[in-house]
N, C-alpha and C positions, 0 to 999 in steps of 0.2 A: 411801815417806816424802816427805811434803811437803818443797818446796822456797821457802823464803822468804828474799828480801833487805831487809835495814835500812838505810837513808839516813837517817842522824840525826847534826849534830855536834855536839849534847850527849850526851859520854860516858857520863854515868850514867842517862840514860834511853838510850842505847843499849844499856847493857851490860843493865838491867833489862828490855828488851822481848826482848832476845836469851836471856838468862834464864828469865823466862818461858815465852817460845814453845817451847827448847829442852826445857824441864820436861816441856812435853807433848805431845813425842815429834816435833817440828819438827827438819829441817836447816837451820840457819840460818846467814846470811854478812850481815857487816855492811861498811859503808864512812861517811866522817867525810863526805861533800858528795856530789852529783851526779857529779863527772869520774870521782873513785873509783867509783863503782857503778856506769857504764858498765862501767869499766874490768875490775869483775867479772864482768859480765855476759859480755861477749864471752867469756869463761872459762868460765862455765857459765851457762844462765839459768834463772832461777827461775819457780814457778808464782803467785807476789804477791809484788807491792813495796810494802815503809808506807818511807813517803817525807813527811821533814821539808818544811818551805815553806822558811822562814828559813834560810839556810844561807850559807856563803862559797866562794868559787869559782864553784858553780854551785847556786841555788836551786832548788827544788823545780817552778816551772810550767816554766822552761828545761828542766830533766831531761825532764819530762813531756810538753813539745813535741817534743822529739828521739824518744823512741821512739815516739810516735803518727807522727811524717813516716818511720821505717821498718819494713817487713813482718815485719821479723824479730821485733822488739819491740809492735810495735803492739795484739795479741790477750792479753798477758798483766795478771792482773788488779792494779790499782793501788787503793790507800788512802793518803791525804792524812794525814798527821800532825802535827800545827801548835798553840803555843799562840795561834794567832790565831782568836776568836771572835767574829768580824764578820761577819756575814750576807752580807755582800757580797762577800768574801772565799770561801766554803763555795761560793757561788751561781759563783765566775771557776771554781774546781775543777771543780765539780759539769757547771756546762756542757762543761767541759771534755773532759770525757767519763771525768772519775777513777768509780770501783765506791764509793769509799765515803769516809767524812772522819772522821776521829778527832782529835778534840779533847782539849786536855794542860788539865788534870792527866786522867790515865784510870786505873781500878783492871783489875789482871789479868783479874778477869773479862771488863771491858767490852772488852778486847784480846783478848781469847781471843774468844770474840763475833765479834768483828768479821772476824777472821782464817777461822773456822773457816764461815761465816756466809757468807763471800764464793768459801770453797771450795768449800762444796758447792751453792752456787749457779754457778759456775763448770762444777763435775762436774756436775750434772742439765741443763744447757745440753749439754753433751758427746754425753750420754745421748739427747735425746731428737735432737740433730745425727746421730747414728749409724742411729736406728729412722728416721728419716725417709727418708735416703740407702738404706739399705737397701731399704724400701717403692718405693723411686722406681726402684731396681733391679729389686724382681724385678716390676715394673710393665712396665720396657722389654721384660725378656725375655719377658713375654706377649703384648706388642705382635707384636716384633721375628721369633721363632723360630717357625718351621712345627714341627709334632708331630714329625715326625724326626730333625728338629735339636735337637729336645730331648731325646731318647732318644739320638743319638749326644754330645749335650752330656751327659749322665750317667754314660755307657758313659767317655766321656773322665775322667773326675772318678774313678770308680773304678778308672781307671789298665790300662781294658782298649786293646788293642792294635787298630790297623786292621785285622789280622785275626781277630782272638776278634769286633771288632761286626759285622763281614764276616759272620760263620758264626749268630751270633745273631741278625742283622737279616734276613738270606736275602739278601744284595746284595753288590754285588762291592765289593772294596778301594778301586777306583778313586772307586765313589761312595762308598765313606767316609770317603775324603781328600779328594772335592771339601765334601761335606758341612763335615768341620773347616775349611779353604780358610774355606769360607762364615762358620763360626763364628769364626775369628780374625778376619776383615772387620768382618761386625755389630757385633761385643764391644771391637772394639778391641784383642785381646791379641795383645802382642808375643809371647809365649811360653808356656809350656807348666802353669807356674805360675798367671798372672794367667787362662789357662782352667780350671781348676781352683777357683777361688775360685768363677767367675761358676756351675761345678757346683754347689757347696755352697748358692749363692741358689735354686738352679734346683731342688732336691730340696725348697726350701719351697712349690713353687709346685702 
């Protein structure tokens, strides 16, 4: 289930955007200003924020400066919600680096829309962040590993023992320990786990 925060301090289009989203099948958490939704956040954070402009305590670009200056906040996606409809305005957001701008009055569709719109542009960023990293992976270990080292990297993966590759490779223990030696070096694994993963790349190769 999706995770969405509202920063809105008009109550009734709060409650009716929380409403809405909730209807179709959104977890959603609301706050009345900027300090509150902070103060949510650190609590749990969500995967978008629709986030008023106009607000008291703390406005909507203050809000939006704060979590672009930290790592923590910075990658999740943002929509501008505001009855302000000045170009000029759309354009301080937009540079800003907000996903998207939703203009008041808005019908539930145009809110659903926008919300669902920026998620799954969000998830297909994700997706193709994953197939690339992946590619780049089992890239290295074509580079990286001699043919042995790959055969004792899949020997390791299927959870056989220095001495079952010993007896199946025709080579003594010693070089099948210096062999892994070698392969937590290359790969970087601390442990026994994180070499197991780099198996599972290595059986696509």
């Amino acid at each position: 289930m999706h995770a969405i925060l509202i920063i809105e301090d008009d109550a009734a289009y709060r409650h009716n955007m929380e409403l809405i989203l909730q209807m179709e099948g959104f977890s959603v958490r609301t706050a009345p200003d900027g300090r509150a939704g902070l103060a949510l956040m650190r609590e749990e954070l969500p995967e978008l924020i629709l986030c008023d402009i106009m607000m008291p305590e703390m406005d909507g670009h203050t809000f939006f400066d704060i979590l672009k200056s930290d790592v923590v906040f910075a990658d999740l996606s943002f929509i501008f919600v505001t009855a302000l409809s000045d170009r000029a305005d759309q354009r301080k957001a937009m540079s800003a680096g907000a996903d998207d701008y939703l203009t008041k009055p808005f019908t539930a569709e145009e809110l659903i829309a926008a919300v669902t719109g920026r998620l799954n542009r969000m998830n297909s960023v994700r997706q193709n962040a994953g197939i690339v990293s992946f590619q780049q992976e089992r890239a290295y270990l074509r580079e990286r590993l001699t043919p042995r080292e790959h055969e004792v990297l899949l020997m390791v993966g299927r959870g056989d023992t220095s001495k079952q590759i010993a007896g199946q490779l025709g080579i003594s223990i010693k070089t099948v320990e210096i062999h892994r030696s070698n392969l937590m070096n290359k790969l970087d694994a601390s442990n026994a786990a994180t070499l197991a993963r780099w198996a599972m790349i290595a059986e696509q190769l």
